[in-house]
N, CA, C, O and CB atoms as a CASP TS submission, in Angstrom:
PFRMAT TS
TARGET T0000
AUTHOR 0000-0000-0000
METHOD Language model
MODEL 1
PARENT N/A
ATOM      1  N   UNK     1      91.228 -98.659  42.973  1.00  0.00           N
ATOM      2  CA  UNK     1      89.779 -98.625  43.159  1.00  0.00           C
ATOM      3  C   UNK     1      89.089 -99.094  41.877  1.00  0.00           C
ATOM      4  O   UNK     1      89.412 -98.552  40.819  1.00  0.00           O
ATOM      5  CB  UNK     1      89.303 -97.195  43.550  1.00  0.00           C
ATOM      6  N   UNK     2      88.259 -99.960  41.886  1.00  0.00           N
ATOM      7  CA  UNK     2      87.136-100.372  40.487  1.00  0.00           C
ATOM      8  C   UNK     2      86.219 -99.510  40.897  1.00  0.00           C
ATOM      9  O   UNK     2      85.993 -98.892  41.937  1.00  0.00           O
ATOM     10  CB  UNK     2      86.391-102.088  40.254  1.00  0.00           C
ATOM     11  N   UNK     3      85.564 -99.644  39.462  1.00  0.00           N
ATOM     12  CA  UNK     3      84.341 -98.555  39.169  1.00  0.00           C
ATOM     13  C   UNK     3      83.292 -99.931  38.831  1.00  0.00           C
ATOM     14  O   UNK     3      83.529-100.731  37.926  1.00  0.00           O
ATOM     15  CB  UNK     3      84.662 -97.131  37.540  1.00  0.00           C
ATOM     16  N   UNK     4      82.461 -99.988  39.476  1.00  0.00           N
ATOM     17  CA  UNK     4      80.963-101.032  38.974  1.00  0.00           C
ATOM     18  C   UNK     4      80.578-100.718  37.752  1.00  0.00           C
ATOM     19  O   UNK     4      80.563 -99.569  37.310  1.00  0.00           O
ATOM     20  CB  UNK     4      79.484-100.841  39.858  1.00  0.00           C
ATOM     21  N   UNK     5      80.146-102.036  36.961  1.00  0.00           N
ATOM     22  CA  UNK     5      79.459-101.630  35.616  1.00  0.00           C
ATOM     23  C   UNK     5      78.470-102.202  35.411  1.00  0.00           C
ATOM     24  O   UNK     5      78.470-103.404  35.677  1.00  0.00           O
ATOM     25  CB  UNK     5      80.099-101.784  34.500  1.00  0.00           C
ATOM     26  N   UNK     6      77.720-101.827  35.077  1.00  0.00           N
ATOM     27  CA  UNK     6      76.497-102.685  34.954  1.00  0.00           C
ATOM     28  C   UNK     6      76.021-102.873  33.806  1.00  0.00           C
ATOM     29  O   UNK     6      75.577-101.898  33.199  1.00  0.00           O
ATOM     30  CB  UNK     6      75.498-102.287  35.610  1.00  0.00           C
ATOM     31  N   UNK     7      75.981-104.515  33.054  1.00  0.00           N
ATOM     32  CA  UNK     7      75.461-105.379  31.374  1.00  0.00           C
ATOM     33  C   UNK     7      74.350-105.548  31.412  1.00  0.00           C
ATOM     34  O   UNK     7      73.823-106.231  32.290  1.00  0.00           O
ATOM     35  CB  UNK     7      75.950-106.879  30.908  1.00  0.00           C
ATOM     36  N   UNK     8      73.513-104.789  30.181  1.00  0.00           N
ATOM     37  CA  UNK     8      72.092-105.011  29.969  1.00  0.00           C
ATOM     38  C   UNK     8      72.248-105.595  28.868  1.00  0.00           C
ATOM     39  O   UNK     8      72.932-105.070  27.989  1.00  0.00           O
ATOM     40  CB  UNK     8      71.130-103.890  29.940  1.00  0.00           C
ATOM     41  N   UNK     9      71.685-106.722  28.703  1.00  0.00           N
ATOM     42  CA  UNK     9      71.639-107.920  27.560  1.00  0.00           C
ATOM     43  C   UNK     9      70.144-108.257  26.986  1.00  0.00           C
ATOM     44  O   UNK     9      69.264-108.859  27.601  1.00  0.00           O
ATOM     45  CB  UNK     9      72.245-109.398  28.255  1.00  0.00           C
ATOM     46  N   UNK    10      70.083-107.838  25.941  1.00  0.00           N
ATOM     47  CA  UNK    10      67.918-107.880  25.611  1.00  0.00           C
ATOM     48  C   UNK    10      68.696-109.435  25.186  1.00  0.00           C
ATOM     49  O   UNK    10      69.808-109.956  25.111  1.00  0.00           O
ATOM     50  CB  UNK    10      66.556-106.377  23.671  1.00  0.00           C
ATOM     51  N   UNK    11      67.012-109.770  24.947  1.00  0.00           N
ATOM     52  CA  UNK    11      66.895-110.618  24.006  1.00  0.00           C
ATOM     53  C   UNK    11      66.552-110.681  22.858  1.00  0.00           C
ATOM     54  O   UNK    11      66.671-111.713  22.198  1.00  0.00           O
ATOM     55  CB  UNK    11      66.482-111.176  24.258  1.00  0.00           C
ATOM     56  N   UNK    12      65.943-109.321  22.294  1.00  0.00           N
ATOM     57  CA  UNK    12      65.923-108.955  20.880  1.00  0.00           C
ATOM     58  C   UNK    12      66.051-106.917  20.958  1.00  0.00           C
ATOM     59  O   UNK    12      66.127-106.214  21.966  1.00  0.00           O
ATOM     60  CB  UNK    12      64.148-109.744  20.085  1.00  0.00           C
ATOM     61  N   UNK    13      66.029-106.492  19.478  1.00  0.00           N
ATOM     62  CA  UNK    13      65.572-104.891  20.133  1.00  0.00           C
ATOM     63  C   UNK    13      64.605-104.538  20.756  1.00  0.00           C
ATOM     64  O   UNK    13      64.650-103.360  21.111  1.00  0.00           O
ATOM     65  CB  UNK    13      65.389-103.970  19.360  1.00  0.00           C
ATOM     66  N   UNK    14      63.686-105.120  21.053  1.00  0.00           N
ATOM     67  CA  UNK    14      62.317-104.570  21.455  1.00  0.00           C
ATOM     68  C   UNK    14      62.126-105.280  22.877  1.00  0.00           C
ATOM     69  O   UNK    14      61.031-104.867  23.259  1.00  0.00           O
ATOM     70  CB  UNK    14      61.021-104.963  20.287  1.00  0.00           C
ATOM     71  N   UNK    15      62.518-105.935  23.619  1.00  0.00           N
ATOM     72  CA  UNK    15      62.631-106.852  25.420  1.00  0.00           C
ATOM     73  C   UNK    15      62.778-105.962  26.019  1.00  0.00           C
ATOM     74  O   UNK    15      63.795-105.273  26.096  1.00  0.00           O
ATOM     75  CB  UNK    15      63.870-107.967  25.981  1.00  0.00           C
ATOM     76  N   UNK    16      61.270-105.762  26.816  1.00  0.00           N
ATOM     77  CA  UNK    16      60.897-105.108  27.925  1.00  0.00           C
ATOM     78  C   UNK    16      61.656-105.168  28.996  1.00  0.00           C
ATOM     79  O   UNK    16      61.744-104.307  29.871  1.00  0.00           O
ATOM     80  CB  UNK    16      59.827-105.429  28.253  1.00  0.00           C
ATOM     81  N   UNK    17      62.375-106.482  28.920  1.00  0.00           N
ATOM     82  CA  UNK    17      62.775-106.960  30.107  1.00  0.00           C
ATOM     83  C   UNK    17      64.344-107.632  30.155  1.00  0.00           C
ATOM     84  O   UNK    17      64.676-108.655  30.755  1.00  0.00           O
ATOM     85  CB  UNK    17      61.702-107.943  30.474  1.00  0.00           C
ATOM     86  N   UNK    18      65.058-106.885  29.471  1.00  0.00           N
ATOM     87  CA  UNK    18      66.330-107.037  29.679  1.00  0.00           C
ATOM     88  C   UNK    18      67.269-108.105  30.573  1.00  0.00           C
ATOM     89  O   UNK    18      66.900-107.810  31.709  1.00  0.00           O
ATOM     90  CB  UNK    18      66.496-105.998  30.023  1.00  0.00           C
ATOM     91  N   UNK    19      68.043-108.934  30.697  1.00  0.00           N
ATOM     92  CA  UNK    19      68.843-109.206  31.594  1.00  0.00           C
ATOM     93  C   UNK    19      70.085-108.315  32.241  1.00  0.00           C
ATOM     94  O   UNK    19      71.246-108.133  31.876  1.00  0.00           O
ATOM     95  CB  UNK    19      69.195-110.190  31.142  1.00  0.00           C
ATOM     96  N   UNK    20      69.510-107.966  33.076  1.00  0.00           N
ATOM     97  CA  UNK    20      71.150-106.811  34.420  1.00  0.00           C
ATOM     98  C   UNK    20      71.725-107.191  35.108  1.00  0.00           C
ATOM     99  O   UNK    20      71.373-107.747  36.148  1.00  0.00           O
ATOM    100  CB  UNK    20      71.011-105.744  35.562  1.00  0.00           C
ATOM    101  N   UNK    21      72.967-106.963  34.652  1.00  0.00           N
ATOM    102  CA  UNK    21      73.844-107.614  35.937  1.00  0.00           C
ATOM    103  C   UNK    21      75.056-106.592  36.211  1.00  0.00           C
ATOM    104  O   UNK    21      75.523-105.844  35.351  1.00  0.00           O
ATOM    105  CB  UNK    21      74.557-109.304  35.536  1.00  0.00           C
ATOM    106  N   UNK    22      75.506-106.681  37.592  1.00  0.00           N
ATOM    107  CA  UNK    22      76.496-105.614  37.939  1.00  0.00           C
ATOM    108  C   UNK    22      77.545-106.451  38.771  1.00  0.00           C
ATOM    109  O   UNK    22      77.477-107.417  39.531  1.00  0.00           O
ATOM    110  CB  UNK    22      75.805-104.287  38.820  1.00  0.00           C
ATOM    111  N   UNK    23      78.749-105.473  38.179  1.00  0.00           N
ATOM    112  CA  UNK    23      79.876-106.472  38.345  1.00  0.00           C
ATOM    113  C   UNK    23      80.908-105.084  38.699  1.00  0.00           C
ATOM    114  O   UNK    23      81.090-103.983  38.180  1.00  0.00           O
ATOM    115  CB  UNK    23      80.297-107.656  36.737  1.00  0.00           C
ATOM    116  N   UNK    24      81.585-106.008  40.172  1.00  0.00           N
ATOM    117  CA  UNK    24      82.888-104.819  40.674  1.00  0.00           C
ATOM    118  C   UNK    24      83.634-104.476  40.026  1.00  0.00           C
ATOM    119  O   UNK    24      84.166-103.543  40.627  1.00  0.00           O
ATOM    120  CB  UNK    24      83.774-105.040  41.564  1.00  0.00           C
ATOM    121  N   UNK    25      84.228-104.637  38.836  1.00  0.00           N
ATOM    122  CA  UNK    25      85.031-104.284  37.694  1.00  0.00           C
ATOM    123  C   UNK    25      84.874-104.753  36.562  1.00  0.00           C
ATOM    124  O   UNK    25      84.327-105.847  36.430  1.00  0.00           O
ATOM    125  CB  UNK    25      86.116-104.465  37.845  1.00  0.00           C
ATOM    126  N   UNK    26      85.374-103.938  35.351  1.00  0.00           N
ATOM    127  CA  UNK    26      85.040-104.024  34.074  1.00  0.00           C
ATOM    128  C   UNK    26      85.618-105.338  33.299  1.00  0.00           C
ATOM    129  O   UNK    26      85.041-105.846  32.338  1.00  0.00           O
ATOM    130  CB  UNK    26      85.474-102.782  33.483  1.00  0.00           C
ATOM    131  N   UNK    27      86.500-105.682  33.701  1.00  0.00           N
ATOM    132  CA  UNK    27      86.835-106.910  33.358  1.00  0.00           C
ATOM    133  C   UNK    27      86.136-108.232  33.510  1.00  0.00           C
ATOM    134  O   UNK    27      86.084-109.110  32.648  1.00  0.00           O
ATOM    135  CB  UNK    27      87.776-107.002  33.839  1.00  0.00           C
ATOM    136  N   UNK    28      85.511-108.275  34.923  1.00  0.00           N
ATOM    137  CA  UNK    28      84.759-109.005  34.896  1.00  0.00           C
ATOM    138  C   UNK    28      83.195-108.662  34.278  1.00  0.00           C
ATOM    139  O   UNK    28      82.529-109.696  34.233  1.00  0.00           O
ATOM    140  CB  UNK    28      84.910-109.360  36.031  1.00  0.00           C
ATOM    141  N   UNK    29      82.586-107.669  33.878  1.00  0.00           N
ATOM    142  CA  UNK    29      81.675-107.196  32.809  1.00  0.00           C
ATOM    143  C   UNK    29      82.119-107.706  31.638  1.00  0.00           C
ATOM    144  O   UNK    29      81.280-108.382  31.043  1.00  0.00           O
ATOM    145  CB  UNK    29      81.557-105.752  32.687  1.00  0.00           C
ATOM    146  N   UNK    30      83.481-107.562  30.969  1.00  0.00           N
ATOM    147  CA  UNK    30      83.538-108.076  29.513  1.00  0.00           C
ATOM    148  C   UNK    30      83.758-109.414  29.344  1.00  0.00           C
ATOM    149  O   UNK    30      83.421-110.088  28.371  1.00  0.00           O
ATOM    150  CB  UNK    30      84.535-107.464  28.754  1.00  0.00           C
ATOM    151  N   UNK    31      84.695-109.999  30.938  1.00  0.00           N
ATOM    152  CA  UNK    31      84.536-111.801  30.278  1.00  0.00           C
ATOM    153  C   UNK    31      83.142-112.033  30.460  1.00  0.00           C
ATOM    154  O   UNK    31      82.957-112.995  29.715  1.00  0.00           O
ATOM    155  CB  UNK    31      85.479-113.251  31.246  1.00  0.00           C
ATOM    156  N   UNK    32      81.834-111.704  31.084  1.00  0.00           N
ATOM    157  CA  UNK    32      80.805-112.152  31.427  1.00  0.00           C
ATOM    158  C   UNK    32      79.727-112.083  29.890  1.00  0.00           C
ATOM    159  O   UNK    32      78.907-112.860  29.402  1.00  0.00           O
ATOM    160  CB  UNK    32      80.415-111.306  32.777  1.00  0.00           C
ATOM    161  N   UNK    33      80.183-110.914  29.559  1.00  0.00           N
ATOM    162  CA  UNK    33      79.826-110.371  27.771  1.00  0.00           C
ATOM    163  C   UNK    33      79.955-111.397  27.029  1.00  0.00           C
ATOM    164  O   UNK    33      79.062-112.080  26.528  1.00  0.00           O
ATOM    165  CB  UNK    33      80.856-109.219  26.983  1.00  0.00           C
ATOM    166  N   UNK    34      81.770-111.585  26.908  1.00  0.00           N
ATOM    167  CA  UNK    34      82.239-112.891  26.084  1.00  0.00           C
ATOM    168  C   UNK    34      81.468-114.188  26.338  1.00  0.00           C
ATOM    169  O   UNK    34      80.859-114.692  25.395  1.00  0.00           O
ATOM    170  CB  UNK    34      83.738-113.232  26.421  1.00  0.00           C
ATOM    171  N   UNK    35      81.449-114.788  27.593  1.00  0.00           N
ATOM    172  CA  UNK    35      80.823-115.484  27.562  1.00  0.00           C
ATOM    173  C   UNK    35      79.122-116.113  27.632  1.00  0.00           C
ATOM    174  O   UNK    35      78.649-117.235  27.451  1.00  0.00           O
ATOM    175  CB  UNK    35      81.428-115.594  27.968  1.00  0.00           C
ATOM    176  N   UNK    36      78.656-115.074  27.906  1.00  0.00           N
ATOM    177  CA  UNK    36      77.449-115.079  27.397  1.00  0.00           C
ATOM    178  C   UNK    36      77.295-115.100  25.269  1.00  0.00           C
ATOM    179  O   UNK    36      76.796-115.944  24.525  1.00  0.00           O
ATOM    180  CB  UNK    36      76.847-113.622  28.243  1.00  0.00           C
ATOM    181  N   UNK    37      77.869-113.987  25.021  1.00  0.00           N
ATOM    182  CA  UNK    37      77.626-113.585  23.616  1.00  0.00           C
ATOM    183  C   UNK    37      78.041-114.962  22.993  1.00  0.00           C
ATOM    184  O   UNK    37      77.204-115.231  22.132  1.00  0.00           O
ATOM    185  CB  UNK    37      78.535-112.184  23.057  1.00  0.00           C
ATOM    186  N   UNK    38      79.024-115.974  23.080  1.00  0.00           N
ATOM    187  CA  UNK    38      79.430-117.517  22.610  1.00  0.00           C
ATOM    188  C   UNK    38      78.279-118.397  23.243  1.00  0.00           C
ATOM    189  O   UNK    38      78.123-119.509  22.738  1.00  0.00           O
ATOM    190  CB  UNK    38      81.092-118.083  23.243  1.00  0.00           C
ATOM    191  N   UNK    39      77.332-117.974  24.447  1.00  0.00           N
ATOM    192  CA  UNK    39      76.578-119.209  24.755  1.00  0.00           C
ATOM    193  C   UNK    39      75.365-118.961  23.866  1.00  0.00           C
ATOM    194  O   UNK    39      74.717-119.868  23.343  1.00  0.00           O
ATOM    195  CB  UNK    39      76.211-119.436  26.392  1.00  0.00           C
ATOM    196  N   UNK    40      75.082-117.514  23.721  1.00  0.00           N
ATOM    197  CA  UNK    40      73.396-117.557  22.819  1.00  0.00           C
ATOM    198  C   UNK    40      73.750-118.036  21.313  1.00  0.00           C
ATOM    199  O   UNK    40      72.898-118.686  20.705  1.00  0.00           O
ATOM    200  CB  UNK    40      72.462-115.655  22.642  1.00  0.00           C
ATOM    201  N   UNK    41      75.094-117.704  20.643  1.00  0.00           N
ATOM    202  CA  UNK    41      75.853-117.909  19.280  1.00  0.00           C
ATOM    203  C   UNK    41      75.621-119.429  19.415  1.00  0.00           C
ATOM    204  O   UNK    41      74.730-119.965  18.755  1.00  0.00           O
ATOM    205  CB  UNK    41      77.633-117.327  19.133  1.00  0.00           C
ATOM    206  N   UNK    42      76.439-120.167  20.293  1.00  0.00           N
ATOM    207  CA  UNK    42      76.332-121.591  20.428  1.00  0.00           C
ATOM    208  C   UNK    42      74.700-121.950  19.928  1.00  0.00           C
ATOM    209  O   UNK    42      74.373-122.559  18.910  1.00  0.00           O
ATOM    210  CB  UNK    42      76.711-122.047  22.108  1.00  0.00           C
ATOM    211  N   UNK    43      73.724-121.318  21.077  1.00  0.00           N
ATOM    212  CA  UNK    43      72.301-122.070  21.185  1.00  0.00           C
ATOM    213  C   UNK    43      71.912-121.712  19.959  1.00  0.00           C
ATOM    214  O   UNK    43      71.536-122.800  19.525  1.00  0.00           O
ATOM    215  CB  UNK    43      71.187-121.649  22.377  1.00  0.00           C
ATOM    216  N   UNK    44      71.723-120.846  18.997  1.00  0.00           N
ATOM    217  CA  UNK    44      71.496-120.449  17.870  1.00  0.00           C
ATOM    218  C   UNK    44      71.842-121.114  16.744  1.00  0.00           C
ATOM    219  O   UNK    44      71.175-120.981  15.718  1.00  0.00           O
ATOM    220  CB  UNK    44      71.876-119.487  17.831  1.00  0.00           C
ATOM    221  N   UNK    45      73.129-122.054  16.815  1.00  0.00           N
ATOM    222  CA  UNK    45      73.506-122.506  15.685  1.00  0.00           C
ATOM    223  C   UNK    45      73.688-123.977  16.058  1.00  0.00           C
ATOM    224  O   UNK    45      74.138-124.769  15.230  1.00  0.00           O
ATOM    225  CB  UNK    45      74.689-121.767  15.117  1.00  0.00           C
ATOM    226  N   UNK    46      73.314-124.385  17.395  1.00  0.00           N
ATOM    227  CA  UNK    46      72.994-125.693  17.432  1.00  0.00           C
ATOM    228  C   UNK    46      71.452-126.529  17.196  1.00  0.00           C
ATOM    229  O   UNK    46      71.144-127.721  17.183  1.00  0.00           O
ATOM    230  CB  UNK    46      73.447-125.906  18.600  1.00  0.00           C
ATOM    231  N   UNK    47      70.713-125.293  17.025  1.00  0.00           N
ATOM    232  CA  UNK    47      68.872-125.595  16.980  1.00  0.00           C
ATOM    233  C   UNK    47      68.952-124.787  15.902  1.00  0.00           C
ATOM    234  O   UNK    47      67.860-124.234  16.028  1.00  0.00           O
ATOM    235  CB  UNK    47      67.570-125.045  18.391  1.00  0.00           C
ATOM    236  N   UNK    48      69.627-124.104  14.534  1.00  0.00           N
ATOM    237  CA  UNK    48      69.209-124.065  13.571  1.00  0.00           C
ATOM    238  C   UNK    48      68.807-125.151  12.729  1.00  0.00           C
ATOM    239  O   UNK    48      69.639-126.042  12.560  1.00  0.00           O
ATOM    240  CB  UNK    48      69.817-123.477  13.206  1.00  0.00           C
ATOM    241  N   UNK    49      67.704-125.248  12.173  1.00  0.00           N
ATOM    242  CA  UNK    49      67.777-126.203  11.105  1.00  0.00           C
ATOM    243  C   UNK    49      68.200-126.306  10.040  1.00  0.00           C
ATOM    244  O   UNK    49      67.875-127.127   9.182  1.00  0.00           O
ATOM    245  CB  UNK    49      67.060-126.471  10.844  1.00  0.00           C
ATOM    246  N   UNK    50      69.246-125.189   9.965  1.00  0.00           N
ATOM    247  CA  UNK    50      70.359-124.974   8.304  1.00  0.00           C
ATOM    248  C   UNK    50      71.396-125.134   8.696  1.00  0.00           C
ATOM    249  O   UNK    50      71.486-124.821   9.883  1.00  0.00           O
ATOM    250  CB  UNK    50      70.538-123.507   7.383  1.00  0.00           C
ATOM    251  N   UNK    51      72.712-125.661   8.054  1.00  0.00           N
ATOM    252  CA  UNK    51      73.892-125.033   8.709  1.00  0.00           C
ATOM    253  C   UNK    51      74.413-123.397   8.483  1.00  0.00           C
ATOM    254  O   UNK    51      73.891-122.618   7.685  1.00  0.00           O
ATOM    255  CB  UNK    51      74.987-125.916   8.268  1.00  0.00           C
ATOM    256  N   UNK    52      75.317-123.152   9.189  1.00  0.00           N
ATOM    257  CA  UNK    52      75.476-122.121   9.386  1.00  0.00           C
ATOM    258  C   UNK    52      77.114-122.111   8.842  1.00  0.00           C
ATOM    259  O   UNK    52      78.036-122.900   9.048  1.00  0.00           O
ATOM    260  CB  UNK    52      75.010-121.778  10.776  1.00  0.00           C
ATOM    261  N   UNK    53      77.038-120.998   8.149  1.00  0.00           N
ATOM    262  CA  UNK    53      78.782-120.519   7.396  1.00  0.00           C
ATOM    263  C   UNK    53      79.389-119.925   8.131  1.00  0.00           C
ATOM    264  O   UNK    53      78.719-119.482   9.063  1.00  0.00           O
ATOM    265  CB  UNK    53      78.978-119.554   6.137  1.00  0.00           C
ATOM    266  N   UNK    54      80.596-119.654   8.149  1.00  0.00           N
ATOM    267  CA  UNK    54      81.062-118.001   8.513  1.00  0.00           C
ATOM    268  C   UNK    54      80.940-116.848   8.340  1.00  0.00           C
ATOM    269  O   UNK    54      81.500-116.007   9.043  1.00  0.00           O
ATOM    270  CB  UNK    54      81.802-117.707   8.383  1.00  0.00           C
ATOM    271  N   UNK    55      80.159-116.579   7.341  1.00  0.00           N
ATOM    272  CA  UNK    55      79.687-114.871   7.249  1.00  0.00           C
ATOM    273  C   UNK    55      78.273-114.905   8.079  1.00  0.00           C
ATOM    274  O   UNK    55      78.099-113.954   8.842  1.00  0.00           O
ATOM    275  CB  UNK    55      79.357-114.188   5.332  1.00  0.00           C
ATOM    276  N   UNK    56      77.365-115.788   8.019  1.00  0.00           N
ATOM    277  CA  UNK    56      75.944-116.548   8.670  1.00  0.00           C
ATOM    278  C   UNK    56      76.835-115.969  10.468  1.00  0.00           C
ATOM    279  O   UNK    56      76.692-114.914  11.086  1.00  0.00           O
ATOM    280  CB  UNK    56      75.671-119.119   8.152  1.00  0.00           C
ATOM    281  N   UNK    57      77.458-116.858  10.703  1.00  0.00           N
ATOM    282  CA  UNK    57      78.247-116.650  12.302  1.00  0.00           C
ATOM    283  C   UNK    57      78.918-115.563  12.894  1.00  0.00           C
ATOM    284  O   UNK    57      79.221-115.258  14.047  1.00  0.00           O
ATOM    285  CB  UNK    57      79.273-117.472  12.471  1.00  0.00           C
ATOM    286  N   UNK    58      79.070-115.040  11.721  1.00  0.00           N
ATOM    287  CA  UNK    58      79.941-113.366  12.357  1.00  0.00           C
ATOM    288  C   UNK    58      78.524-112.562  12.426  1.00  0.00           C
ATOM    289  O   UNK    58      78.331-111.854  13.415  1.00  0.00           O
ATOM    290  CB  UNK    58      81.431-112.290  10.890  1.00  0.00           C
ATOM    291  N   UNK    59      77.322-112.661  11.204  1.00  0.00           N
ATOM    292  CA  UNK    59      76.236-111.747  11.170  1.00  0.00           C
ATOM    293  C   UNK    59      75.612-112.182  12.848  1.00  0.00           C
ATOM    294  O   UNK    59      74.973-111.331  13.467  1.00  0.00           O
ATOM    295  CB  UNK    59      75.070-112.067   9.635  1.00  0.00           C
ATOM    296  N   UNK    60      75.796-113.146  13.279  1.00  0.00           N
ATOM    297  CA  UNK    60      74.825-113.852  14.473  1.00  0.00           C
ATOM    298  C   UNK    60      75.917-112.847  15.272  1.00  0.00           C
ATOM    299  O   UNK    60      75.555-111.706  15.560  1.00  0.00           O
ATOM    300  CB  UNK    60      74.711-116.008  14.839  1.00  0.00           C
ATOM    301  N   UNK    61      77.204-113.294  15.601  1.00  0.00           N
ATOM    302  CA  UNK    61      77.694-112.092  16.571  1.00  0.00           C
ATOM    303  C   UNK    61      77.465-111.079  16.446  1.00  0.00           C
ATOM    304  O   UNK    61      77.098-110.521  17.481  1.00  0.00           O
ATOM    305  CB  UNK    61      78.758-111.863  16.741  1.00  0.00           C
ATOM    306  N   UNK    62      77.523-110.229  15.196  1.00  0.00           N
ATOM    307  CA  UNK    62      77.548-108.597  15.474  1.00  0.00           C
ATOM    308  C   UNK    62      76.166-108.767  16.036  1.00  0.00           C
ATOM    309  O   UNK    62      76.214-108.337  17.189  1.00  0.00           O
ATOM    310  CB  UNK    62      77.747-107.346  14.017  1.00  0.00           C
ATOM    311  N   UNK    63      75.079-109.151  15.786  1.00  0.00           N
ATOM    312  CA  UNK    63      73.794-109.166  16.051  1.00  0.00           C
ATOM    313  C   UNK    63      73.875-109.161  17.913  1.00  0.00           C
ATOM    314  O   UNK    63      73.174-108.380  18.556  1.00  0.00           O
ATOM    315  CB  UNK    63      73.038-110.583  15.197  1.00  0.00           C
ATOM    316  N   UNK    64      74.647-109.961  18.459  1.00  0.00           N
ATOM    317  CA  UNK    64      74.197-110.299  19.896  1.00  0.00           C
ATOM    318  C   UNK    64      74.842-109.589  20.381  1.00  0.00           C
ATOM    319  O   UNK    64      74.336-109.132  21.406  1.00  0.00           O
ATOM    320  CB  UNK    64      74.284-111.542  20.508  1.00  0.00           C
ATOM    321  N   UNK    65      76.371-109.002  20.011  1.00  0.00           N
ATOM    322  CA  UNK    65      76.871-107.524  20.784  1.00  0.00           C
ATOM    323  C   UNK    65      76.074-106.527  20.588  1.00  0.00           C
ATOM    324  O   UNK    65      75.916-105.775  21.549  1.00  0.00           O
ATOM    325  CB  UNK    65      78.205-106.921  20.351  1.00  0.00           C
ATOM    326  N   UNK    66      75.291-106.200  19.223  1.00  0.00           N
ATOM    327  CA  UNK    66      74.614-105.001  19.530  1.00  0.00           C
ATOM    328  C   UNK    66      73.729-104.871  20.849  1.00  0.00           C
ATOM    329  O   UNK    66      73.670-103.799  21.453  1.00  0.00           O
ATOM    330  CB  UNK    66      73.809-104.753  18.423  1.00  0.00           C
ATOM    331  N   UNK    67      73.040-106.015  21.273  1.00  0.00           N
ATOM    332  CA  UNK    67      71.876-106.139  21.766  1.00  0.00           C
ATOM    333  C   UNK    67      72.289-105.869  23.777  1.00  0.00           C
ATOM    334  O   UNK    67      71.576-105.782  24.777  1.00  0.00           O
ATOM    335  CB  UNK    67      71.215-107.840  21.113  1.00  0.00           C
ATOM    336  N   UNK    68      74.028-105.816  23.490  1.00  0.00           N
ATOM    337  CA  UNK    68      74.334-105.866  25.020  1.00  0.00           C
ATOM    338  C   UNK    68      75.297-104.607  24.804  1.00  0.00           C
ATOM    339  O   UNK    68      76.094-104.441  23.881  1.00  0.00           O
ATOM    340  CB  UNK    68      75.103-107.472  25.753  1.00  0.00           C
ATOM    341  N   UNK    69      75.001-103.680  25.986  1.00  0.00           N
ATOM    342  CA  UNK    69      75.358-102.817  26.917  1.00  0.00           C
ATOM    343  C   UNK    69      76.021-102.570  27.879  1.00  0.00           C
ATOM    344  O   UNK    69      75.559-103.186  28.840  1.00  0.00           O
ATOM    345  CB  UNK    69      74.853-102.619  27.206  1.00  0.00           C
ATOM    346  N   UNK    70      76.962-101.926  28.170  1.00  0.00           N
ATOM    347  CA  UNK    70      78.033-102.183  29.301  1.00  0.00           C
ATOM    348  C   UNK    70      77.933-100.556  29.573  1.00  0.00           C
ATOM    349  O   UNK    70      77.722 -99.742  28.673  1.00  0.00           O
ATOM    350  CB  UNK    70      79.809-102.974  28.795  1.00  0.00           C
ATOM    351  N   UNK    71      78.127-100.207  31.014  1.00  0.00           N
ATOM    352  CA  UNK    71      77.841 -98.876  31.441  1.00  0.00           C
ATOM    353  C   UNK    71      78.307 -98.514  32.982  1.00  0.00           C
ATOM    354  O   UNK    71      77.836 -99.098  33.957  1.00  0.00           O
ATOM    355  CB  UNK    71      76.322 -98.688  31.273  1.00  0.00           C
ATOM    356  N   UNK    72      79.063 -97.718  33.047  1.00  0.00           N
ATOM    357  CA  UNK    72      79.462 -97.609  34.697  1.00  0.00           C
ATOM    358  C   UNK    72      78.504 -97.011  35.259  1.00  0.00           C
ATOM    359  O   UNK    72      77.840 -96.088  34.787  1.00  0.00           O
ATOM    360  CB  UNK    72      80.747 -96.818  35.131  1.00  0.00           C
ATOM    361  N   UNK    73      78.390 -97.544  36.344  1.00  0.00           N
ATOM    362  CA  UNK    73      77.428 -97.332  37.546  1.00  0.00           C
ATOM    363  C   UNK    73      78.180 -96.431  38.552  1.00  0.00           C
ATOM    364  O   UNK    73      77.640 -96.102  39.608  1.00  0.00           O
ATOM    365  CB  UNK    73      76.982 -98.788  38.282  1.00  0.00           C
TER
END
């Protein structure tokens, strides 16, 4: 039996308005995580106008996992 989980993804700390999504198992919640959390990282460091390092790119990840939530329903 799966347990539903449901990913709340802001777009900063303060987004009224969250993105939710619910998914029949947790696995598919965390590849959906992964791949979201690499597409906003991507958009972020392809429209910076600096380049970006590796300590710059890990600070951008921890930043976009904080901002997402995973929770059984």
């Amino acid at each position: 039996m799966t347990i539903p989980h449901r990913v709340t993804y802001a777009i900063d700390s303060l987004d009224p308005n969250p993105v939710v999504v619910e998914f029949d198992s947790e696995w598919k919640a965390l590849q959906w995580v992964g791949e979201e959390i690499e597409r906003r990282v991507s958009f972020i460091v392809e429209h910076s106008p600096y380049s970006v390092d590796e300590s710059e790119l890990e600070s951008i990840r921890e930043t976009e996992t904080a901002l997402c939530r995973i929770e059984k329903v």
